[in-house]
N, C-alpha and C positions, 0 to 999 in steps of 0.2 A: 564359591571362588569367583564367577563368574559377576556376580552382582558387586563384590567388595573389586573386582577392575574396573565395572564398569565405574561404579562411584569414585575411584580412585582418579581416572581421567578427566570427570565431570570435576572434581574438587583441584587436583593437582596441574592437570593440562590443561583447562579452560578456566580454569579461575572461579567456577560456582559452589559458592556454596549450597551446599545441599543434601535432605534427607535420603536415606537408603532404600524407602520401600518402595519405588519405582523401580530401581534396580532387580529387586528379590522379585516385584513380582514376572518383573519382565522375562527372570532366569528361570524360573520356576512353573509358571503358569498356576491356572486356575484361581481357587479360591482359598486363601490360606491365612493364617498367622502370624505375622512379622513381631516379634518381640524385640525392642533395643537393650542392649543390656549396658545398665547404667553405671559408666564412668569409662565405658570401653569402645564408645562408638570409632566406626561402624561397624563392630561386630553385632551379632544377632543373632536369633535364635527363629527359625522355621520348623511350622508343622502346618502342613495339607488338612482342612479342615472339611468334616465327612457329613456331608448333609441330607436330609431326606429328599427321594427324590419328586415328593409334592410339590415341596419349598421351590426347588429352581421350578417348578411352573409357574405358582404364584409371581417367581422373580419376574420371568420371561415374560411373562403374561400382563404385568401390571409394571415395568418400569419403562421411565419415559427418559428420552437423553436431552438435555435442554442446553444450550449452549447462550451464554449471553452476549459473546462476542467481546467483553473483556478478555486484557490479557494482562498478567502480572506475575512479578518473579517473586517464585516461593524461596529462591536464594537471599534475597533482600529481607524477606521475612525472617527467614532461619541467622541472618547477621543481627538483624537489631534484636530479637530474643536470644540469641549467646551473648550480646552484650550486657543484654540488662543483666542473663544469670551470672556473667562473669563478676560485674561490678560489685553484685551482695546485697545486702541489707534485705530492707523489706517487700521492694519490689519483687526483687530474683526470686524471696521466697513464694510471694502467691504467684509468681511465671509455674515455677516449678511446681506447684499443687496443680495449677492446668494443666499443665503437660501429665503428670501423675492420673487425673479424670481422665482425660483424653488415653493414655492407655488400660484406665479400666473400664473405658467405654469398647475400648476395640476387644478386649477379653468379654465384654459382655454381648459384644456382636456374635464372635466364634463362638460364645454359647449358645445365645440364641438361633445363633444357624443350624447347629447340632441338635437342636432339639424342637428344628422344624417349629419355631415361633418367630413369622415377620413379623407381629406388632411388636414384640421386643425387640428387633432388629432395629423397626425404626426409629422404637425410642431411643436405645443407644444412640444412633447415628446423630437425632435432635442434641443429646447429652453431647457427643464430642463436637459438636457445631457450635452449641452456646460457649465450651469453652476455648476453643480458637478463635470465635469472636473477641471473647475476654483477654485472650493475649496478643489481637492485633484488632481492634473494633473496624480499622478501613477494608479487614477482608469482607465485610458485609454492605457491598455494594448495595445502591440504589434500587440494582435491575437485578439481585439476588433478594431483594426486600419485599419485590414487588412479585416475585416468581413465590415467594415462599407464603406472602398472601392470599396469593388467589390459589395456591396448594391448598394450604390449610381450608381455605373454606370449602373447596370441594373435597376434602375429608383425607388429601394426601399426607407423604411426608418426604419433605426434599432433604437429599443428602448430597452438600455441598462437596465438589470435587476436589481434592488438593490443598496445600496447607498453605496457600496465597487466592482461593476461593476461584471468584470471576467465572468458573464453569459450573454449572446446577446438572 
């Protein structure tokens, strides 16, 4: 209830458009599952996801916060992708097969967290990155291009913050 007011404000009293899992996770804490349930947003659907407790050392141990110093509104992103799905045709539809990857990449995160597998963690994360890419190609900054090279060669894997990118 908490996360659908705050969303409610963020959409109705300031005028942003914008997704609900900051909210949920803001209400909730931890580490969990946000599922949107499709044609009813922002309703959703949580569950608290139960991990080994190896895995968060691995996390603690080996994740790094990188900040580019971009700043960009994931509002403005979430307006021109309702638009394209609203309009139709052929566009909306491959929008919507992104968006469809993009949440069975986050089910295959909560899997892989439950089962104590970060290499699968991070390939999900690569998987839902390429397809947010594919639905706004400007969220992959210059200075997210260049973080995500010099990752990869020293054997990481970046998972880009937010659904308007700019933070690693």
């Amino acid at each position: 209830e908490l996360a659908l007011l705050a969303h409610k404000i963020e959409h109705e009293e300031l005028g942003h458009q914008s997704g609900v899992q900051d909210q949920v996770a803001a209400a909730f804490g931890g580490i969990c599952l946000i599922e949107m349930l499709m044609g009813q947003f922002p309703e959703f659907n949580w569950s608290q996801l139960l991990y080994l407790p190896d895995l968060m050392q691995q996390i603690e141990s080996g994740l790094l916060l990188v900040s580019t110093g971009e700043k960009r509104s994931s509002g403005v992103e979430h307006e021109k992708q309702l638009a394209i799905i609203q309009a139709g045709g052929p566009e909306a539809e491959e929008a919507l097969q992104h968006i469809i990857a993009m949440a069975n990449a986050a089910k295959q995160v909560a899997d892989r967290l439950e089962h104590g597998d970060w290499p699968g963690v991070c390939a999900a994360f690569g998987d839902n990155w390429k397809h947010q890419v594919a639905l706004d190609p400007t969220a992959e900054t210059d200075a997210i291009k260049f973080i995500t090279r010099v990752a990869e060669h020293k054997g990481a894997t970046v998972k880009v913050g937010g659904a308007a990118g700019g933070g690693v």
